[in-house]
N, C-alpha and C positions, 0 to 999 in steps of 0.2 A: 219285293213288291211285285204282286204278279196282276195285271190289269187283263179284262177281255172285253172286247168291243163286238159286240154281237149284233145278228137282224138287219144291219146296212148293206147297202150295195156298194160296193169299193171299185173304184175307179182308178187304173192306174197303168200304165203302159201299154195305153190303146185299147184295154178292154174293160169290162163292165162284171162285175163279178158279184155272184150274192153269198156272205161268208162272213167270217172271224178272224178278225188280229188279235193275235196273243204277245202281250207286252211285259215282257220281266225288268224291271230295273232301269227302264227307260231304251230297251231294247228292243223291237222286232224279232218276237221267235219264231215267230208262225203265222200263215196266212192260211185259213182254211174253208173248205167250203164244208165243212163238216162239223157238228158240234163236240167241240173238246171237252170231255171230262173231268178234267181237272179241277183242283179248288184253284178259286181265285181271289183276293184281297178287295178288290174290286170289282165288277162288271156294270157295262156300259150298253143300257138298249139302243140303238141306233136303228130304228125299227122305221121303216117310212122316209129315212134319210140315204142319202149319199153320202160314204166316207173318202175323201180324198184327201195325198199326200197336203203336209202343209205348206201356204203360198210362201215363196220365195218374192219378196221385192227387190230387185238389182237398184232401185233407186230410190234415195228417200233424201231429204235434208230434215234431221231433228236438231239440228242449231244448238247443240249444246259441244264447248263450251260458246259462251260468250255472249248469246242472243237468246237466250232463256226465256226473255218475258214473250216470246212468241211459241215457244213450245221446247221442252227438252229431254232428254232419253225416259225418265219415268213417264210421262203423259201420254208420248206417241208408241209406246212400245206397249200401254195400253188398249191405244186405237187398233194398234197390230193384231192385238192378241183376240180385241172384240170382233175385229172382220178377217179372220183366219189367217192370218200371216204370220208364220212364227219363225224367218230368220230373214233378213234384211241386211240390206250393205247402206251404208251411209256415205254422202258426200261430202268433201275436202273446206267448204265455203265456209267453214264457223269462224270465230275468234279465239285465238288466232287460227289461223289456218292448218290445215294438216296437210304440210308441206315442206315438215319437219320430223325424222324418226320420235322427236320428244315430245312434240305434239300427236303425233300418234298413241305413243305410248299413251297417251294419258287419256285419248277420248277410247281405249280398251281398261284403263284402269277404272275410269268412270262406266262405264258398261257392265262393267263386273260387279259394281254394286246397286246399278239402277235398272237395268233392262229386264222386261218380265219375259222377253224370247231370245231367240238366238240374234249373232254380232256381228257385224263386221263392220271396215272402214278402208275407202279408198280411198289413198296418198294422191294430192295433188302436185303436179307439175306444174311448173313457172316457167319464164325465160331462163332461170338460173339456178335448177335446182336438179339439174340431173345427175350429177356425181353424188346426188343420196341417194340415187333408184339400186346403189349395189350394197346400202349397208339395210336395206328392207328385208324383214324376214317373209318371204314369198308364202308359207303356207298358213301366214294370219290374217292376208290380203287379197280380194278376187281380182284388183288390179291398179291401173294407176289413170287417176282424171282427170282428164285435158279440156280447158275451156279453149275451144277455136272461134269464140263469137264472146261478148260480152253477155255477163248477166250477171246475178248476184252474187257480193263477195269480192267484183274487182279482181278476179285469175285469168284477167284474157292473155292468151300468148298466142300473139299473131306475128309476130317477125321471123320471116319464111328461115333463117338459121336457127333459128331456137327448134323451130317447127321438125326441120330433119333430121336433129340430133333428137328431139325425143322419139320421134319414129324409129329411127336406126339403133337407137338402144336398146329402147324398152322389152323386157324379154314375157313380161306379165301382157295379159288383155289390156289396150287402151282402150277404153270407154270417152266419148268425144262429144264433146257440147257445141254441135255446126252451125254458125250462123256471121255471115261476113258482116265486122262492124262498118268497114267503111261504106257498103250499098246500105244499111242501118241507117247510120249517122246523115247522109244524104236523104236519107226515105223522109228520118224526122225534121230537119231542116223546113223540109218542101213541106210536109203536114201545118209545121206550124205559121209556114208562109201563108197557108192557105186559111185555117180553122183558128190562128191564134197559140197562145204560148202551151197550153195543154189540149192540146187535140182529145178530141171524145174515144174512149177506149173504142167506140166500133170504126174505128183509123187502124188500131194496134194491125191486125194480119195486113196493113196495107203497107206499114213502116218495118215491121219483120217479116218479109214478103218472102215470099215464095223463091227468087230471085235472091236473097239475103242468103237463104237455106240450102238450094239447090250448088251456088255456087262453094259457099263453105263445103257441104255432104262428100262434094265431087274433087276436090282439093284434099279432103283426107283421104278418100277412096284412091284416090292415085298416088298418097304417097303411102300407104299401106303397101299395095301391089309390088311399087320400087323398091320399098326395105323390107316385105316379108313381114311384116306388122300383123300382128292379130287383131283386129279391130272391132270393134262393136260401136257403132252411131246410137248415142240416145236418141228419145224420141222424135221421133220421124214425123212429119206433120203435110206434107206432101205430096201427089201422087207423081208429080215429076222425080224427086228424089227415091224415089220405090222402081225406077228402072237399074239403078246403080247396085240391087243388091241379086242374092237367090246365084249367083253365078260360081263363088267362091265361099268354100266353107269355114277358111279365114276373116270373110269379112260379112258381118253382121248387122242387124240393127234393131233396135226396141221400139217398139207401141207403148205411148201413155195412155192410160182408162181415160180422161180428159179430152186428149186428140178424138178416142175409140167413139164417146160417146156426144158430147158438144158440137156444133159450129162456130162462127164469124158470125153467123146471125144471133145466134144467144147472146150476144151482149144488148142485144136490144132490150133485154128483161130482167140480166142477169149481171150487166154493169161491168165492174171492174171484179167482181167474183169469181170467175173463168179468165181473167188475163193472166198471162204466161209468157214464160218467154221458153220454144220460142213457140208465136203465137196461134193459135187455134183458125182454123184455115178454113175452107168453102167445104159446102156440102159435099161436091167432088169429089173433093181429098176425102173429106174421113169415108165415101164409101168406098174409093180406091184403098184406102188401109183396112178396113175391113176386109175384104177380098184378099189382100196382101196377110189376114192373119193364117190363111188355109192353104196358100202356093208355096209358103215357104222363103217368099221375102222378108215377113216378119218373125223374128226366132225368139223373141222374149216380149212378153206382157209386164209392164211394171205402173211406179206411180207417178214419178218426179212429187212425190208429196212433200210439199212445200209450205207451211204456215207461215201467216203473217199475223198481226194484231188487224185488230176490225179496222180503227182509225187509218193502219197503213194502207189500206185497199180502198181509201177515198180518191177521188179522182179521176185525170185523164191519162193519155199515152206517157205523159211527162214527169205524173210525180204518183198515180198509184203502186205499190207494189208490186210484182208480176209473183207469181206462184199461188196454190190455192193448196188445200187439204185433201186428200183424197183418200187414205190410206184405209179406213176403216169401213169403208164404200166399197175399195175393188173386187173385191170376190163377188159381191152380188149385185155389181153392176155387169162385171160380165157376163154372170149366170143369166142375166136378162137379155145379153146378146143372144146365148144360147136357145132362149125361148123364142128369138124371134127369127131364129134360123140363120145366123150371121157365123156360127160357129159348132163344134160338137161339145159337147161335156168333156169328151177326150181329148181335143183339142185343146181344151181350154187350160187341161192338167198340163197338157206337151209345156202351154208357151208358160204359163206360170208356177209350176213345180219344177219339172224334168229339164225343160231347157237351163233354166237359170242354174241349174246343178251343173251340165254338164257341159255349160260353154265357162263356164270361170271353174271349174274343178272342185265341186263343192263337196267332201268326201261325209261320207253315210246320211246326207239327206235330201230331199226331194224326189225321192220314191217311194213307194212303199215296198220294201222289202224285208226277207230274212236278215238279222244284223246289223239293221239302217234304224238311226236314231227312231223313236216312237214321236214325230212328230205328225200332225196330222189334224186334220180339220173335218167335223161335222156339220152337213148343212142340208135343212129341209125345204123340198119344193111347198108352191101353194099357201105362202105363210102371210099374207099379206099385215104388212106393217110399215108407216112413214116414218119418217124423219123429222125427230125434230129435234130441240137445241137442246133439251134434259140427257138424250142418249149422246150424243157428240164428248166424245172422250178427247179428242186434240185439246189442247191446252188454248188454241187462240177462237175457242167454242161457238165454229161458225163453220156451215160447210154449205158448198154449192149445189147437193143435194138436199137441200131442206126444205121439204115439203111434198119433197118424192117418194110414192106409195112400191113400195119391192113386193115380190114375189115369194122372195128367196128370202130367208132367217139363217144364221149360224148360231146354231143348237152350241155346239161345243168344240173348242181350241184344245189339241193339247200338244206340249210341246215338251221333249223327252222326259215321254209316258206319262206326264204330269198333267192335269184340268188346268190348264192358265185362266177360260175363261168358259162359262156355264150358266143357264138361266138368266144373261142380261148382266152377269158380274165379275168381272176382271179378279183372279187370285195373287194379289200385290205380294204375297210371301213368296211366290215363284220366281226364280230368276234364271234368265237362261244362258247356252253357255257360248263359248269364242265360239265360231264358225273354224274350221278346218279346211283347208286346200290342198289340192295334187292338181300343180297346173300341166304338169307332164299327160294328165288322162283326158 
């Protein structure tokens, strides 16, 4: 099968190029600025678009096994595919937990016959589960998930010996969920001393404060340092926590599109739809992370996409759900950074294709290259189209983007050499494949 993507402008390791990928058999043979002669099985106008590698999510929760009726690998691997994302790493939080080789096993068995993109899955750590970090096969894994803060799922492991043994072992990327539950659990105490038993979600940044975050962030940053830990802090929400990074190229941290584009004043309008953990912070912060996307504090753009059912996102600080959907929104919610000069095009490939490749060892995607899987994503400026709940592919068919007019369209997904997704319609017969690791590179 010999595929040619023609007429786009390809964007890809800092520059901007007008040209042709030539795709055999789900492979990258050629990139040219030149028109190739060849027959081809297919060809692709890409005429008036930008072709870039396809996004990389290092973070997602699709809750499958166990939590399904909120979303599960066929629905979200949908939304993947609708908003250009075609390989994703998933979190440890399901039922049961992947916190077990055999529970692993099984959310890759399940992926092999449900996911319409590429796979992966982080093994969670516990207080007591480190003596299976050595029976893990390292190059089916980007790495291992550590909750340092409570949130969904019940994984906290805050007892400072558990904490340094998994430090001092762990030879993969720890990926770190920062937020001290005992300044937490104090925060909410005193909220509902004050507001009553369920504080109004616009309390939430007040009860996962800045102070919660800061002091967690900086507690794993130092014991990275002392065992030589590769670290990566998810989402950062902060501008205090964003002094701790940029210094050491061991220790890392992610931006969520939610932090990127939200406030603590959006719950004025938008309720429990934007709560999070951990929680969406002052205007401040998100323009200090903004700025942090271009100096090199921030090294990966992801989702923390996270579904809940409509019903669980009723409520105050105490009993709505925290996490929201975002996945099928990220790509051209940050092409709207980009329009508004917050970022480059280039940029935007760094943090969401090439970084995520090559801080977890992701081997032949997230570039565009000779030899490098045919994954990859089409997307036209100037396309002006809203949100509404008929296009919303997530399974829990609600997003905190609903009613938002974009700029930005994704023409077309494809994910090795294959259309996963084209004209508005997801290709449910495609299925994509395990992700591959070299954590050595």
């Amino acid at each position: 099968m010999r595929t040619l993507v023609k007429g786009g402008r390809i964007v890809n390791e800092g520059r901007v190029l007008d040209g042709s990928i030539v795709i055999e058999d789900g492979d990258i043979i050629d990139i040219t600025s030149e028109q190739p002669e060849a027959s081809f099985d297919e060809v692709i106008d890409a005429s008036g678009c930008y072709v870039l590698p396809g996004i990389i999510d290092d973070h997602v929760h699709f809750r499958e096994p166990g939590l399904t009726a909120k979303a599960d690998i066929d629905s979200e691997s949908k939304a993947a595919a609708a908003g250009g994302v075609t390989s994703y790493f998933d979190m440890p939080n399901t039922v049961p937990q992947t916190t077990t080789p055999e529970a692993l096993d099984e959310k890759f068995r399940l992926a092999a016959q449900k996911s319409h993109v590429n796979y992966s899955f982080f093994y969670g750590a516990t207080n007591d589960n480190v003596d299976t970090f050595a029976q893990l096969n390292v190059c089916r894994i980007p790495g291992i998930k550590l909750f340092m803060g409570s949130s969904t799922g019940n994984m906290l492991v805050d007892r400072r010996e558990s904490l340094e043994r998994i430090f001092s072992t762990v030879k993969l990327p720890l990926m770190v969920h920062c937020e001290a539950t005992d300044i937490i659990n104090r925060n909410m105490a005193e909220a509902k001393r004050l507001y009553g038993d369920d504080p109004s979600v616009s309390h939430h940044c007040e009860i996962r404060s800045e102070e919660a975050c800061y002091t967690s962030t900086a507690l794993a940053v130092s014991l990275a340092r002392q065992y030589g830990t590769r670290l990566h802090v998810a989402h950062l929400t902060t501008a205090r926590e964003l002094e701790l990074f940029g210094q050491d190229a061991n220790i890392t941290a992610e931006a969520v599109v939610g932090h990127l584009w939200f406030t603590c004043q959006d719950h004025e309008w938008l309720g429990a739809k934007i709560k999070v953990n951990p929680a969406i912070k002052t205007e401040a912060d998100r323009t200090a992370l903004r700025q942090a996307l271009t100096d090199g504090r921030i090294a990966v753009v992801g989702t923390d996409h996270a579904p809940h059912l409509w019903e669980q996102k009723q409520g105050g600080c105490a009993t709505a759900a925290s996490g929201m959907p975002m996945l099928q929104f990220s790509l051209v919610t940050m092409l709207e950074l980009v329009d508004a000069g917050v970022l480059t095009l280039e940029r935007l490939v760094q943090l969401m294709c090439h970084e995520p490749a090559r801080l977890f060892g992701v081997e032949r995607r997230g570039f565009l290259r000779r030899g490098y899987r045919a994954d990859l994503v089409i997307v036209r400026p100037h396309q002006p189209w809203t949100v509404t709940k008929d296009v919303i592919l997530s399974k829990c068919g609600w997003s905190p983007m609903e009613g938002h007019e974009y700029q930005w369209r994704v023409e077309r997904t494809l994910c090795n050499g294959q259309t996963v997704y084209a004209d508005g319609h997801v290709n449910t017969d495609i299925i994509g494949e395990e992700i591959s690791f070299n954590h050595a590179t």
